[in-house]
C-alpha positions as CSV (number, residue, x, y, z in Angstrom):
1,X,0.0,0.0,0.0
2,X,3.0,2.7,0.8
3,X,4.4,1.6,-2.3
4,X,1.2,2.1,-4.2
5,X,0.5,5.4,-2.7
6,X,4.4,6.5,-3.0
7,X,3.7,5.9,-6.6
8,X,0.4,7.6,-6.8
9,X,2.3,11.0,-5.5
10,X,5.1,10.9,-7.7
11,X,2.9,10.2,-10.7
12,X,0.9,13.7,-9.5
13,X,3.8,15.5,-8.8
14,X,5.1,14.9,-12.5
15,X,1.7,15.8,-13.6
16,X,1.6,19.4,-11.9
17,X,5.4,20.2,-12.6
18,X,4.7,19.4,-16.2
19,X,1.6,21.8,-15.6
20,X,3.7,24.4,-14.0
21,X,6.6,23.9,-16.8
22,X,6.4,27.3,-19.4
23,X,5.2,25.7,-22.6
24,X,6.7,25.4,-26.0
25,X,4.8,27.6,-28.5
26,X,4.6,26.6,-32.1
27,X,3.4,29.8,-34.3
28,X,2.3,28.6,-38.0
29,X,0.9,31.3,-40.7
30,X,-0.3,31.2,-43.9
31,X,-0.9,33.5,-46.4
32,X,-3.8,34.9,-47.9
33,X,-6.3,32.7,-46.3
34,X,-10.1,33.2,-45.6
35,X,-11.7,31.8,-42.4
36,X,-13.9,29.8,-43.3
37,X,-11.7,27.9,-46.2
38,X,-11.0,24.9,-44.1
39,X,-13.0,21.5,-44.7
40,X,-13.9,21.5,-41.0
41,X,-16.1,24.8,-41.7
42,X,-17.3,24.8,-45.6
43,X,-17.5,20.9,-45.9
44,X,-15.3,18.8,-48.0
45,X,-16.6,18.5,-51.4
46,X,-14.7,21.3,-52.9
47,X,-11.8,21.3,-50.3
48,X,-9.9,19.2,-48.2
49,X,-7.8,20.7,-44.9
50,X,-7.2,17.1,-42.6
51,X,-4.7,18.6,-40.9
52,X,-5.9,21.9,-39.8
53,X,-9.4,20.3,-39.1
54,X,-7.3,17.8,-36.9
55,X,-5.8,21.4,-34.9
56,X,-9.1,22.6,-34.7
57,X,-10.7,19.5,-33.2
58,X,-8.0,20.1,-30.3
59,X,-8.3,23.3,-30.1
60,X,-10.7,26.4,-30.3
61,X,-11.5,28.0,-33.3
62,X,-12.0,31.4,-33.2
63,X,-15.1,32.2,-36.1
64,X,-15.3,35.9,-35.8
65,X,-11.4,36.5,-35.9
66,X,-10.5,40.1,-38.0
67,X,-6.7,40.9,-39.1
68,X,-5.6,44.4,-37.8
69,X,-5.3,45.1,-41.6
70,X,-5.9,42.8,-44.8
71,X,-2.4,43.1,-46.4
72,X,0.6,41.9,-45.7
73,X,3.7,43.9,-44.0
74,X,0.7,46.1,-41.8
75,X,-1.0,42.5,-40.5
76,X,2.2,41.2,-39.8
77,X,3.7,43.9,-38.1
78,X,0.9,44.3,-36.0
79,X,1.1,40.5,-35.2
80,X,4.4,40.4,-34.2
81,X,4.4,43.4,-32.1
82,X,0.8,43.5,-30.5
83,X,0.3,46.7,-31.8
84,X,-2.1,48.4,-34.3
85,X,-0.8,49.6,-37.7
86,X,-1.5,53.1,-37.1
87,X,0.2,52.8,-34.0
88,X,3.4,51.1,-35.9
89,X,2.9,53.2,-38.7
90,X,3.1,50.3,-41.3
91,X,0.0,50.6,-43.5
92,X,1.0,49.1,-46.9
93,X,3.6,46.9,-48.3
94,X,6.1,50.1,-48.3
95,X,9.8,49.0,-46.9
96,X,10.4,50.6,-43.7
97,X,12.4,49.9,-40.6
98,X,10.6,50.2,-36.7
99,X,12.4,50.9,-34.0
100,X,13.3,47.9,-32.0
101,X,13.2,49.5,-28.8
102,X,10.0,51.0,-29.0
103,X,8.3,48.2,-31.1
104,X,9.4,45.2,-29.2
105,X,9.0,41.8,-31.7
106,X,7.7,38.3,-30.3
107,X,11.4,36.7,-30.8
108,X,12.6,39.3,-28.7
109,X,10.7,39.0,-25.7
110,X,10.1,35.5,-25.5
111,X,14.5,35.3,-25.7
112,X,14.4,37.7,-23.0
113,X,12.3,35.3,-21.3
114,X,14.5,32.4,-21.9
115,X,13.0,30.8,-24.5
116,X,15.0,29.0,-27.2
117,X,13.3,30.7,-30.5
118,X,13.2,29.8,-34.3
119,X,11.8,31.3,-37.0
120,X,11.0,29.8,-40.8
121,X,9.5,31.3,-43.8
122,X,8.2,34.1,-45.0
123,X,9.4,37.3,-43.2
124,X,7.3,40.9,-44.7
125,X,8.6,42.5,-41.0
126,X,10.1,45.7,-40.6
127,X,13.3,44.7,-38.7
128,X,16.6,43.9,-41.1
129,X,16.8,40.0,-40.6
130,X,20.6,40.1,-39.9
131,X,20.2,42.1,-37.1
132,X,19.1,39.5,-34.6
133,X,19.4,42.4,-31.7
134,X,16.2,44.0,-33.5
135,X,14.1,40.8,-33.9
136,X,15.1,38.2,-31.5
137,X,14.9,35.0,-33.5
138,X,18.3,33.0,-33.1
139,X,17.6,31.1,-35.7
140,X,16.0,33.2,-38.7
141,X,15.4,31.0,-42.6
142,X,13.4,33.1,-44.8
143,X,13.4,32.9,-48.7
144,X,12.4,28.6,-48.8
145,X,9.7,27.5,-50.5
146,X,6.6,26.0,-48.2
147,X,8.3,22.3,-48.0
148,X,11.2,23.7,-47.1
149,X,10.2,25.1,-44.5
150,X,8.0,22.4,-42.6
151,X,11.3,20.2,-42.9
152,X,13.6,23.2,-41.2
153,X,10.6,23.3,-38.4
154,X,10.2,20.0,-38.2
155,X,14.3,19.2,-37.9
156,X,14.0,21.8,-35.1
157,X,11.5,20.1,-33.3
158,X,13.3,17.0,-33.3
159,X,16.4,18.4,-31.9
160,X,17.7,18.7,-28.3
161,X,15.6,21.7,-25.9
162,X,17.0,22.1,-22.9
163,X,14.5,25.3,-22.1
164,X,11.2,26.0,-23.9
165,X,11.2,27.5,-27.1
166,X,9.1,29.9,-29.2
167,X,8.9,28.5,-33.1
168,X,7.3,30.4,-35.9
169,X,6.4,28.5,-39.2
170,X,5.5,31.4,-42.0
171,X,4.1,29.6,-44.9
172,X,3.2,31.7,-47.7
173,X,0.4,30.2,-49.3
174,X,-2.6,29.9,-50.4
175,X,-0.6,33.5,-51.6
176,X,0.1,31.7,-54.6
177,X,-3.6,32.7,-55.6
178,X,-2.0,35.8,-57.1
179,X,0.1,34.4,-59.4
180,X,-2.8,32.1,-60.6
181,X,-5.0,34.8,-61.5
182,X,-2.1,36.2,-63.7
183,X,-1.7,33.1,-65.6
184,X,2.6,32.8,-63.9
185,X,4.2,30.3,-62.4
186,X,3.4,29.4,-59.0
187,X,6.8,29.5,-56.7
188,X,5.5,26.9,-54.7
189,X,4.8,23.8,-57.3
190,X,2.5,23.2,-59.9
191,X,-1.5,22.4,-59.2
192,X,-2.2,21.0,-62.2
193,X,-5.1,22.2,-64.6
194,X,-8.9,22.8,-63.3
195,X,-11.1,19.9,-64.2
196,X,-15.1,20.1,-66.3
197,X,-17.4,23.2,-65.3
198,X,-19.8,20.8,-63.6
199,X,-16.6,19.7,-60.8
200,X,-15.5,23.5,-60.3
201,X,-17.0,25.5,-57.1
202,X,-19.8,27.5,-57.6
203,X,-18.8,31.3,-58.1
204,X,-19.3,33.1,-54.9
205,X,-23.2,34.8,-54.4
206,X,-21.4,37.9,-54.0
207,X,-20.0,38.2,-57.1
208,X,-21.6,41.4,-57.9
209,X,-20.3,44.8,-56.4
210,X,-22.7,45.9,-53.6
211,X,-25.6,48.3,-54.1
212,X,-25.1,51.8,-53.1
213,X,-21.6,51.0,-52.2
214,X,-19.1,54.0,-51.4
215,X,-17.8,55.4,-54.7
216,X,-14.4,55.0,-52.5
217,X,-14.6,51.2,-53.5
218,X,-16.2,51.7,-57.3
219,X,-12.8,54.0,-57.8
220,X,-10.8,51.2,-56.4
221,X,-11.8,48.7,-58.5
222,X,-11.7,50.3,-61.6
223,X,-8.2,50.8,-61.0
224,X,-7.4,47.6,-59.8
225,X,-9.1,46.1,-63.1
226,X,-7.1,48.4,-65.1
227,X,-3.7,47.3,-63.7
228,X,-2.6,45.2,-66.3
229,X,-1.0,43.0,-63.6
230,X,-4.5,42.3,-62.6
231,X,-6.6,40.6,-64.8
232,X,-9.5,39.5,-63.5
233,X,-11.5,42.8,-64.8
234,X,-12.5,40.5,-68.0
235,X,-12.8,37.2,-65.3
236,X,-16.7,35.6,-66.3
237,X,-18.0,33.6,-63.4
238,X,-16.7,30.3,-64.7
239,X,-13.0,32.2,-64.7
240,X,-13.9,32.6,-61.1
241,X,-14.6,28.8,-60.3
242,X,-11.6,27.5,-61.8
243,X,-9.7,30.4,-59.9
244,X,-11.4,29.3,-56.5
245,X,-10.4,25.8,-57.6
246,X,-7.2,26.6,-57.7
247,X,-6.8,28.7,-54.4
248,X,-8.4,25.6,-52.6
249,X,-5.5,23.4,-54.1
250,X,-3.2,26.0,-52.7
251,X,-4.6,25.6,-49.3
252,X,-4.5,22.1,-49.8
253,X,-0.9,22.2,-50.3
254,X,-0.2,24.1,-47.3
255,X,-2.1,22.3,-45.5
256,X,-0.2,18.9,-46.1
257,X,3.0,21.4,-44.9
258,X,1.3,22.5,-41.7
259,X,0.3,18.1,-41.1
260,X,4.1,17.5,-41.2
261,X,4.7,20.4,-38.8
262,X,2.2,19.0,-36.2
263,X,3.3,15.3,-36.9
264,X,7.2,16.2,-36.2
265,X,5.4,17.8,-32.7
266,X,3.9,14.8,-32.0
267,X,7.3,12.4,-33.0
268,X,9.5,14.5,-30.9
269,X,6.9,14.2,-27.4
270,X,6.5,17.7,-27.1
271,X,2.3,17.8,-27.9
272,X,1.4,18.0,-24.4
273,X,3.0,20.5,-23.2
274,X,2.8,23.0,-26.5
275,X,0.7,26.0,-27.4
276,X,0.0,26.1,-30.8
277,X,-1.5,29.1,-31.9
278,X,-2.6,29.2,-36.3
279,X,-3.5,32.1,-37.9
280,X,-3.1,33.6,-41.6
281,X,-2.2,37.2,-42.0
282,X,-5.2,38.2,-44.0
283,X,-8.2,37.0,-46.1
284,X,-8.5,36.7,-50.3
285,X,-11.7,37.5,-52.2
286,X,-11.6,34.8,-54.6
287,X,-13.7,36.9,-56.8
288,X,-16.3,38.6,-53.8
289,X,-17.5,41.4,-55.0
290,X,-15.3,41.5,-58.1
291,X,-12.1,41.3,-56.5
292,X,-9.2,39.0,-55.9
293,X,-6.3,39.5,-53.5
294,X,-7.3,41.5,-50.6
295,X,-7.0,45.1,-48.5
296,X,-10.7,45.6,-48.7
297,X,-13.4,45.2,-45.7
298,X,-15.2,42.3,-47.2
299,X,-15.6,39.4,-45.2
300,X,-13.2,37.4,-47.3
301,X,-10.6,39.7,-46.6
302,X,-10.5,41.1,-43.5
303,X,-11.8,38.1,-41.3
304,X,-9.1,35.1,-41.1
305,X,-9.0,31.6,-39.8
306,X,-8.0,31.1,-36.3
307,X,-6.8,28.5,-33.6
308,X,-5.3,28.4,-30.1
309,X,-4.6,24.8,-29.0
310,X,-3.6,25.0,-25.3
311,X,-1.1,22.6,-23.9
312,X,-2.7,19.0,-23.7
313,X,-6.0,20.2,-24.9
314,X,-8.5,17.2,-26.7
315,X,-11.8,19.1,-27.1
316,X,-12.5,21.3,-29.5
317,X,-14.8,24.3,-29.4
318,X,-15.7,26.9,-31.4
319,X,-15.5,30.8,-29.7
320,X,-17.4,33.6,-31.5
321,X,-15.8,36.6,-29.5
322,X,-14.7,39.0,-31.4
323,X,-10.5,38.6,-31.5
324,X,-8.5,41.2,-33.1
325,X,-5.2,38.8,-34.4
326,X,-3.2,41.7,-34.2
327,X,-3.5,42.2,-30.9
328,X,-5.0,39.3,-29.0
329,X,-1.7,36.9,-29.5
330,X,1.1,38.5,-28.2
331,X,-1.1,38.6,-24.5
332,X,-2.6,35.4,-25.3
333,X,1.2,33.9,-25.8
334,X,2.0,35.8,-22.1
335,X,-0.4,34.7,-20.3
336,X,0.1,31.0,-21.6
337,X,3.3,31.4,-20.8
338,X,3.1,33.1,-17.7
339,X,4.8,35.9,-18.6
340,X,3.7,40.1,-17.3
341,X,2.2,41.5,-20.7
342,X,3.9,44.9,-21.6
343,X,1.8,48.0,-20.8
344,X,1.5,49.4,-24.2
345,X,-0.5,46.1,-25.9
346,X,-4.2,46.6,-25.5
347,X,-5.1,43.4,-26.9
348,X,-6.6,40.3,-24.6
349,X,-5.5,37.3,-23.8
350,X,-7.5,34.5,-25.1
351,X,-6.5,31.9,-22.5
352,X,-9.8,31.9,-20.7
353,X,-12.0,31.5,-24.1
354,X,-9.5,29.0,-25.3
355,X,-10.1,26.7,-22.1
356,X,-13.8,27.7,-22.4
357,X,-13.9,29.1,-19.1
358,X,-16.4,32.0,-18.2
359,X,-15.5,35.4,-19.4
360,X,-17.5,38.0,-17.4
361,X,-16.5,41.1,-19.9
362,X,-15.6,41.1,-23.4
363,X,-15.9,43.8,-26.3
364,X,-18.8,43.2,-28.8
365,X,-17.0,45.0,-31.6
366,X,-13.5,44.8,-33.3
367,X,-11.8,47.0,-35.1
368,X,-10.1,46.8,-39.2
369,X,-7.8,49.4,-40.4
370,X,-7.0,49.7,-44.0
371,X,-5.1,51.3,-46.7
372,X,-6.0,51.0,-50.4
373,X,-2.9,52.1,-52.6
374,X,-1.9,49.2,-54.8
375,X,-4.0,49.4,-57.8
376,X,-4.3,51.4,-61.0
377,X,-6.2,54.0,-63.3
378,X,-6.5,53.9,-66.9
379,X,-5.4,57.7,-67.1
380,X,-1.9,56.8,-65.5
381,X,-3.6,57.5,-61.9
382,X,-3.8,55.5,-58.7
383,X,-6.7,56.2,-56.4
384,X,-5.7,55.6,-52.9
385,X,-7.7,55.9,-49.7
386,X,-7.7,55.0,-45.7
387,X,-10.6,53.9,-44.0
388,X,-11.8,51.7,-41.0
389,X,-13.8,49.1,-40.0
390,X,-16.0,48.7,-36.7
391,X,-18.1,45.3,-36.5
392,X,-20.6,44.1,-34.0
393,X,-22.9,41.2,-33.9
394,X,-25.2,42.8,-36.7
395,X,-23.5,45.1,-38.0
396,X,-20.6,46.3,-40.2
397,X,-19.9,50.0,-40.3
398,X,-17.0,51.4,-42.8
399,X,-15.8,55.0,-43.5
400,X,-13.0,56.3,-45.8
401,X,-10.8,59.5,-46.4
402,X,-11.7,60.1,-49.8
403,X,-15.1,59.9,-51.4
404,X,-18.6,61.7,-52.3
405,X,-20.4,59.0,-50.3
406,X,-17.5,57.7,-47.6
407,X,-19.6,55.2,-45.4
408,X,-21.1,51.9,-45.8
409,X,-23.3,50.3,-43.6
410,X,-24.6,46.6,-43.9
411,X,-27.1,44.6,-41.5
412,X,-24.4,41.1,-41.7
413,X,-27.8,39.7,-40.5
414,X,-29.9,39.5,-43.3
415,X,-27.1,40.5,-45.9
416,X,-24.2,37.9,-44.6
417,X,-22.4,38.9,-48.4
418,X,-22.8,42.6,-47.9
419,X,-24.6,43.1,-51.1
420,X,-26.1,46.5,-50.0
421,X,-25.1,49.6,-48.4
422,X,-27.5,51.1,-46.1
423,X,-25.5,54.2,-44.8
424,X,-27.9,56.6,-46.6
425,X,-31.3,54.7,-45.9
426,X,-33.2,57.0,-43.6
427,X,-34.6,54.4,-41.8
428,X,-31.1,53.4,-40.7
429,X,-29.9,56.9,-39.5
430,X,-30.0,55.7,-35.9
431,X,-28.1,52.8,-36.3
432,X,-25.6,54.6,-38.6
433,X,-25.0,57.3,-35.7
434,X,-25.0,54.7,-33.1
435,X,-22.3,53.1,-35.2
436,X,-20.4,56.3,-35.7
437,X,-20.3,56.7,-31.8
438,X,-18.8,53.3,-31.5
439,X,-15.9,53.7,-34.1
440,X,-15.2,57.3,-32.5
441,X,-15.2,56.3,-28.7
442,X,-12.5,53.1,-30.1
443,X,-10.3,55.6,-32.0
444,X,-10.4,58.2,-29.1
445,X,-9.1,55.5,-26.5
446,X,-6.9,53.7,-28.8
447,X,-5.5,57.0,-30.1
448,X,-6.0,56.9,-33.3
449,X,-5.7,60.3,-35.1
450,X,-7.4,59.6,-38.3
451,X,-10.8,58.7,-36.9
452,X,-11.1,61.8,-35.5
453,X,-10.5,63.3,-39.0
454,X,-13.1,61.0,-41.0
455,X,-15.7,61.8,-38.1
456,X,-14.9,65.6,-37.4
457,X,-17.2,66.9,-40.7
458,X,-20.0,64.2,-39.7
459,X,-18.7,62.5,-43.2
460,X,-19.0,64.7,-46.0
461,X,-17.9,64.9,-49.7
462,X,-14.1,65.0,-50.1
463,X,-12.3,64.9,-53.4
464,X,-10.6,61.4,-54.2
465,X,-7.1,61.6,-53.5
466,X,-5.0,59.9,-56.8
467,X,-1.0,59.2,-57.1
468,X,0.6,59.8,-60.4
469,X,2.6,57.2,-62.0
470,X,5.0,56.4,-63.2
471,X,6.8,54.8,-59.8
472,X,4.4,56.1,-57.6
473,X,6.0,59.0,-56.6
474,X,3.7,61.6,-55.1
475,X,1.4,60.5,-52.8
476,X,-1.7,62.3,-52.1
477,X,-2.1,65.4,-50.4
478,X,-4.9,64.0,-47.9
479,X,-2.2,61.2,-46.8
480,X,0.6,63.5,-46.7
481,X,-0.7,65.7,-43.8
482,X,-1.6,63.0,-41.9
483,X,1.9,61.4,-42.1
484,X,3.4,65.2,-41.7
485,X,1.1,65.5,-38.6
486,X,2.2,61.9,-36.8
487,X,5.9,62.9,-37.4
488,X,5.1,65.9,-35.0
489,X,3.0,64.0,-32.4
């Protein structure tokens, strides 16, 4: 019996100090992926994701998860410093450098914390990758190709951890959509050629640009339709089924990547006590609304797919609090961790959801930031505008910097593909003040300038801002006060 019971203890006591051990945490990103492209939420007739359905039958999947901004460089950023874009000041996919001290990365802390940490893939931060002071990842690999990188992960798991360690897999596809629609060669392997009409996905219900939408996004798309880069202006709906054919190969293909990753977890023993956290930096249209790529507000842009596995976690669940990836995993990965979450990160930890435990207070909106600068005119001009995002459980509110008619307002409700703008319906006058008020209280504690500058005017007429090409080199007027006025804040 002492024996028996001298057992029982020991066996506990390995259990709680495994408990009490800081966990691993395995970061994996994709690239250009919409939430709800995964077999375990669409079904698997068009698309098959076995090994993310596998994470998310472990773990919680997040269903109303927004990026911080739907491109790449300002999502990223905002992902691996906790902070929004307009507070980092990365906005498009222009090269510039942060200041390490004052934007602190994820490598950096968790090596301060003594974590071993690894990073593979794709890179779009703005931190010079042989600097490892300014980043924190001992080990940095960017430039591989997709399988590439799951073997570099996967050798790392596999090796010799004396103390926990932080490892980031950056996939980049389904991104590979891009170079689809413009006929190239896809970096990442060949996906063969899209079967009969009647074996394609339908073309998405939303194919049709919204009603009354905000001549912001009309301008946009004209220009992005006349980049010649682009052509998807002259797509017909069966163009945009074999193109949705193909972007579900993609995410096939990474998916078979991300299955090798969490396999070499599971060979190596470290499954049980490992956070893994799966994310994608933004969303693709796959033809919504006449578009492909991404930096709009549609829902296929802006809203992502999204997992947290806790440590030894076998039951799934499926959370629809609003999460903000941009800020909600840095403090999610603290607290996890155990680690004191910096002061200047306003995001929330996700913990309590993730082990669905009772959260007394949540917000009931998030927040999407935007800039719209990478497109085209036919006279040699590129529109470009700012604008945000504020979404509740009904609602989706979005204003812009340029524009006669700035706002858009759709009831998600009864219009889930946001086929019509109801900013200027009278009878929706209340709700589109109410959701005014809601976007200006989050910009005034978040301290965000340009809120306050779309709202100050109650939204009226302003002329469309346009960059003259060649090379882009004067930006518009609009956007160049508001960069001359953060310089002097």
């Amino acid at each position: 019996m002492k024996l028996f019971l001298t057992a029982c203890f020991a066996l506990l006591w390995s259990f709680s100090a495994a408990f009490a051990a800081q966990p691993n945490i395995v970061f994996i990103m994709t690239d250009q992926h919409s939430a709800d492209a995964l077999s375990c939420r669409m079904g698997d007739r068009y698309l098959k994701t076995p090994a993310l359905d596998r994470l998310a039958a472990r773990g919680t999947f997040f269903s109303r998860a927004y990026t911080p901004n739907p491109l790449c460089m300002p999502a990223r950023n905002s992902i691996f410093t906790g902070r929004y874009p307009h507070e980092t000041g990365v906005t498009d996919n222009t090269k510039t450098t942060l200041d390490a001290a004052e934007f602190v990365t994820m490598g950096t802390h968790f090596r301060q914390a003594g974590y071993q940490t690894a990073y593979f893939g794709k890179w779009h931060l703005a931190y010079n990758e042989a600097a490892t002071k300014t980043h924190g990842f001992e080990t940095l690999e960017t430039g591989h190709i997709d399988a590439e990188n799951a073997a570099l992960a996967t050798k790392f798991l596999s090796g010799k951890h004396d103390k926990p360690f932080l490892l980031v897999v950056s996939f980049l596809n389904p991104h590979n959509v891009c170079e689809l629609a413009r006929g190239q060669e896809l970096n990442n392997g060949p996906i063969g050629q899209p079967p009969a009409v009647d074996q394609l996905p339908p073309a998405p219900a939303n194919l049709a640009a919204p009603r009354n939408e905000p001549d912001t996004m009309t301008q946009i798309r004209a220009g992005y339709h006349a980049n010649p880069a682009f052509p998807v202006g002259n797509f017909n709906p069966q163009m945009w089924q074999a193109l949705r054919w193909g972007y579900y190969r993609l995410i096939e293909k990474v998916d078979a990547e991300i299955g090798k990753v969490l396999d070499g977890l599971k060979a190596a023993g470290l499954e049980d006590n490992t956070l893994i956290v799966f994310t994608a930096d933004h969303g693709e249209c796959a033809g919504a609304h006449g578009f492909n790529q991404k930096t709009v507000f549609y829902e296929e842009s802006a809203r992502v797919p999204f997992i947290v596995s806790a440590p030894g976690q076998r039951v799934g669940r499926v959370s629809e609090k609003f999460t903000n990836t941009g800020t909600d995993i840095l403090p999610t990965m603290f607290d996890f961790a155990g680690l004191a979450r910096p002061a200047k990160l306003s995001g929330a930890s996700l913990r309590p959801l993730t082990l669905g435990e009772p959260v007394a207070v949540w917000r009931d909106d998030v927040v999407v930031q935007n800039n719209m600068s990478q497109t085209f005119a036919v006279d040699g001009n590129v529109p470009t505008t700012e604008g945000r995002m504020i979404r509740t459980a009904r609602y989706k509110y979005c204003v812009y910097v340029h524009g006669q008619n700035r706002e858009s307002l759709v009831d998600l409700e009864k219009d889930p593909g946001e086929m019509t703008n109801l900013a200027r319906e009278p009878a929706q006058r209340e709700t589109l003040l109410a959701m005014r008020e809601r976007l200006r209280k989050w910009g005034e504690a978040n301290h965000d300038p340009l809120v306050a500058e779309m709202l100050a005017d109650d939204v009226k007429p302003r002329d469309f801002a346009v960059v003259k090409t060649p090379k882009n080199a004067a930006r518009s007027e609009g956007l160049a006060k508001q960069k001359k006025a953060k310089a002097h804040e």
